[in-house]
N, C-alpha and C positions, 0 to 999 in steps of 0.2 A: 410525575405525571398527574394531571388533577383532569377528573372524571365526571363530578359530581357540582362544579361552581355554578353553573346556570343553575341550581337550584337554590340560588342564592338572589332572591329577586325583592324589589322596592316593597312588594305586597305582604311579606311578611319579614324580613331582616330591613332592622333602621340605624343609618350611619348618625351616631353622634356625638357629641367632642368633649371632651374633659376642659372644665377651665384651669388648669395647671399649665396650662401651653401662658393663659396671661398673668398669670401668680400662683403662689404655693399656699395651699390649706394648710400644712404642717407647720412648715417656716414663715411666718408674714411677713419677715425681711426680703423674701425673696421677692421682690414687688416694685415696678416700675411706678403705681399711680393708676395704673389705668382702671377708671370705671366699669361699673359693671354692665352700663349699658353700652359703651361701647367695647366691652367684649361679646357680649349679645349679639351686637350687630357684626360683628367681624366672623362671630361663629356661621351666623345665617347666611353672607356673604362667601364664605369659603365653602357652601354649597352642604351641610349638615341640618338636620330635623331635630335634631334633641340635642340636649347637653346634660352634663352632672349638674349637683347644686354646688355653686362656690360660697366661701365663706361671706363673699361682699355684697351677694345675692338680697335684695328684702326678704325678710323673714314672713311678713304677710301676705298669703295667698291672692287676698285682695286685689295686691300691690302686684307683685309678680305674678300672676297668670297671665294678666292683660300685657306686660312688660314682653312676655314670651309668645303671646299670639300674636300682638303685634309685626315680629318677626319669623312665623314659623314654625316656632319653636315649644317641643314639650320638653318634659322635665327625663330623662332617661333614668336617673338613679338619685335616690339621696345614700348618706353615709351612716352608719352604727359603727361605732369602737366599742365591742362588746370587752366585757372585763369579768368573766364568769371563772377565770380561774385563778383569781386574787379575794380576798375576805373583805366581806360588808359589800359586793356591789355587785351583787346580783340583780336586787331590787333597781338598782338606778338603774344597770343597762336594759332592762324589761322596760322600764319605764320612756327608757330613751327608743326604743323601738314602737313600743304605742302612739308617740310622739309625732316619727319621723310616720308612721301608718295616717296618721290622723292628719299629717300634710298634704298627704301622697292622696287623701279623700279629700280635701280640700281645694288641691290644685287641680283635680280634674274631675271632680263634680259628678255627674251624671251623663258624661260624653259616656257616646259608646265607638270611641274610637281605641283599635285593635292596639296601641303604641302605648301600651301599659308599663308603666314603670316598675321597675325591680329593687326591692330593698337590701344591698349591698353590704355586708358587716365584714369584720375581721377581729380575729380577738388581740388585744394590744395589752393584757394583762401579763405586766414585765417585760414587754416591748422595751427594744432598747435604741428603735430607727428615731424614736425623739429627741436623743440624747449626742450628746456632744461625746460617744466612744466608737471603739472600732466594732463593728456589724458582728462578724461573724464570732471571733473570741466570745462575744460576750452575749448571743443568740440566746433564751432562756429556752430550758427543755423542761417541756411538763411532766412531773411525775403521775401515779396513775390515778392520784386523786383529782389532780389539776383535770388531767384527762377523763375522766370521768364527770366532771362538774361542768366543762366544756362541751361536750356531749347532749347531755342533761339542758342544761342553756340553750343550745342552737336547736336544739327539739322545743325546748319552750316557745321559741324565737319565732323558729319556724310553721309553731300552730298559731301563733298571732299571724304571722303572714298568710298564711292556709286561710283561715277565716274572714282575710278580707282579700281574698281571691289574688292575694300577692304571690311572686316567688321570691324566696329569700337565698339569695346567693352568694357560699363563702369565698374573701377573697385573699387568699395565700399571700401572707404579704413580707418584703426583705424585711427584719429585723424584728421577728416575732416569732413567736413558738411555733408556727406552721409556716414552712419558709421553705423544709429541704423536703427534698422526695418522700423519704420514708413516710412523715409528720404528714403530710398532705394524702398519700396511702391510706394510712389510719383514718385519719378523720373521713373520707369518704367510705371504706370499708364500714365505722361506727355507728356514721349516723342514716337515717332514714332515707331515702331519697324521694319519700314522697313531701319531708319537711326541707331538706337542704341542698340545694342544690351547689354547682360552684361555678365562680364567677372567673373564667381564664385572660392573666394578667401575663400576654408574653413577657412581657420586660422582665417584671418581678419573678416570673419563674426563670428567664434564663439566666440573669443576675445573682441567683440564687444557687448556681450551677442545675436545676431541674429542665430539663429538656420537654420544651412545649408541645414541640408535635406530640413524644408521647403520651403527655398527659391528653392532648387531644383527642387520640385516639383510643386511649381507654378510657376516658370517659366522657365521651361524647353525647352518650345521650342524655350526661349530667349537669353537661354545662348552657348553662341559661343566658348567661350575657359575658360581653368579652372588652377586655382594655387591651385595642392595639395598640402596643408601643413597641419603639426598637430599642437595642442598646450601644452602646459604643466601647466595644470589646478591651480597650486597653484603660478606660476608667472602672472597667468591673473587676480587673486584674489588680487595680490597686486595692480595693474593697476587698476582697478574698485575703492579699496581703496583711492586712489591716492597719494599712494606712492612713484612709478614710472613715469620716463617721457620717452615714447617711445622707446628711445638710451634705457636707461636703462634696462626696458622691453627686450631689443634685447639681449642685454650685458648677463641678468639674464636666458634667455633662454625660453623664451616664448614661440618661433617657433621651431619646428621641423619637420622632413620628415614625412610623413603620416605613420599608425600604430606605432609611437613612443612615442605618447603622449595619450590626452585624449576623441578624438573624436573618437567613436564605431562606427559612421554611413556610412563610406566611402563604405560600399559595397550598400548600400541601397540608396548613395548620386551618384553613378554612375551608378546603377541600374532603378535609375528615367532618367538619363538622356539617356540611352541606349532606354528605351520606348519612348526617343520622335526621336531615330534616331541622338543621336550626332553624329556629325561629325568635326574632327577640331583637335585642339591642347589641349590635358591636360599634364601640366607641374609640377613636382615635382620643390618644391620649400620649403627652411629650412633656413629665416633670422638670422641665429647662426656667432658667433663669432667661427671663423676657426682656433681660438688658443685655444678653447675646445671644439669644437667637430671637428674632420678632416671630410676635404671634400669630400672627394674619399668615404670614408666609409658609412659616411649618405648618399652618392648620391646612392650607391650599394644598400643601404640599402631601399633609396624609390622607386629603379627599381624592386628589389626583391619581396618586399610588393606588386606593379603593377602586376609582373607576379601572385602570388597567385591567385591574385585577378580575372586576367584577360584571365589564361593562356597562356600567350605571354610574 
């Protein structure tokens, strides 16, 4: 029973779309051709206000702001692959987060519009969803220095984002050290929450076998922005198997736009978060290969599910 979704309104929560529905950031093979501005146009058309930053995206704000208001459209999130628990690169992911700050001040200036974008990381140090092996055998687990240095990191991370009135949000992701229930425990029990907040990936936690409502629900008032996605319960069974390696996984179709798969909980996983008063950015988001399944179509089709849901 959901209680609490009318509190879920246009004036404070913004629907917006991952460009993975029209290519893969990870895998570039994964890729029809299609431009980026006409995935711009297909996102604004499928009725969404912001999107992520894709890799084929201009790099200069110049370039891309006008690209984006032309259509509508703000930026919802850029990406960090933080690496704070591997040696020599600490400095580079600090760095690469001042970076991506220093965008996120560039692309929207001195608006004072409320649709603030969020700086999204995940640590990928020893990450193995890059790699051509099976996911979970081969999941790295941090020991308590990694864990510690991890910590330490996203508290760094997290006062660069503080200071430029960001929120930094971590994202639990399949085939990294914080993947399974416990790992994602820790790390929110660790770290501060006035520096880290987290970023709730239904797919990636249920895939993961983590159960999204409950993370929803205990921690609700933590989490800051959302990638809704579904998944397709009998290509996650091959993953667990370790059958698949990640790509593969993608290739096979594991992800899809939310109501398309096999998670029931999404009215009840937005229904917890409306009780703690979300506000922010939930984004549809469907890592599919765009030469079976088109993009336009899934993306209509996770704004459509939204409105149900949301009546908006």
């Amino acid at each position: 029973m959901t209680k609490y979704l009318h509190r879920l309104t246009p004036a404070k929560v913004w629907l917006g779309v991952i460009p993975t529905l029209w290519w893969n950031d990870d895998f570039i093979n994964i890729d029809i051709g299609i431009p980026y501005e006409q995935a711009l146009s297909e996102m604004a058309l499928a009725g969404y206000v912001g999107c992520g930053v894709g890799h084929k995206y201009p790099t200069d704000p110049k370039i891309l702001r006008p690209v984006l208001e032309l259509r509508g459209l703000r930026i919802s999130e850029p990406w960090v692959s933080t690496y704070f628990t591997i040696k020599a690169m600490n400095r580079h992911t600090l760095e690469s987060v001042d970076a991506q700050l220093d965008f996120l001040e560039a692309m929207e200036g001195g608006s004072d519009d409320p649709r603030r974008a969020d700086l999204v990381v995940a640590e990928f140090g020893g990450a193995v969803n890059p790699l051509p092996v099976a996911v979970f055998p081969n999941c790295p687990e941090f020991s308590e220095d990694q864990w510690k240095q991890l910590i330490e990191g996203l508290h760094a991370a997290g006062e660069k984002a503080r200071a430029r009135n960001r929120r930094l949000c971590y994202h639990p992701h399949l085939g990294t050290g914080v993947m399974k229930t416990e790992a994602i425990h820790r790390l929110m029990d660790e770290t501060d929450p006035r520096l880290v907040n987290m970023l709730l990936d239904t797919a990636h936690q249920a895939a993961a076998g983590v159960d999204p409502l409950a993370l929803a629900r205990k921690y609700a008032h933590r989490i800051k922005h959302v990638h809704l996605k579904d998944i397709r319960a009998e290509v996650v069974t091959k993953i667990h198997r370790g059958e698949l390696s990640f790509q593969q996984g993608i290739e096979a179709g594991i992800f899809t736009v939310p109501g398309d798969g096999s998670i029931e909980t999404f009215p009840e996983i937005l229904d917890a978060l409306a009780e703690a008063d979300f506000a922010g950015w939930i984004c549809v988001e469907a890592e599919q290969d765009p030469a079976k399944a088109n993009p336009l179509q899934y993306a209509k089709m996770g704004r459509e599910y939204l409105r149900k849901l949301l009546g908006w």
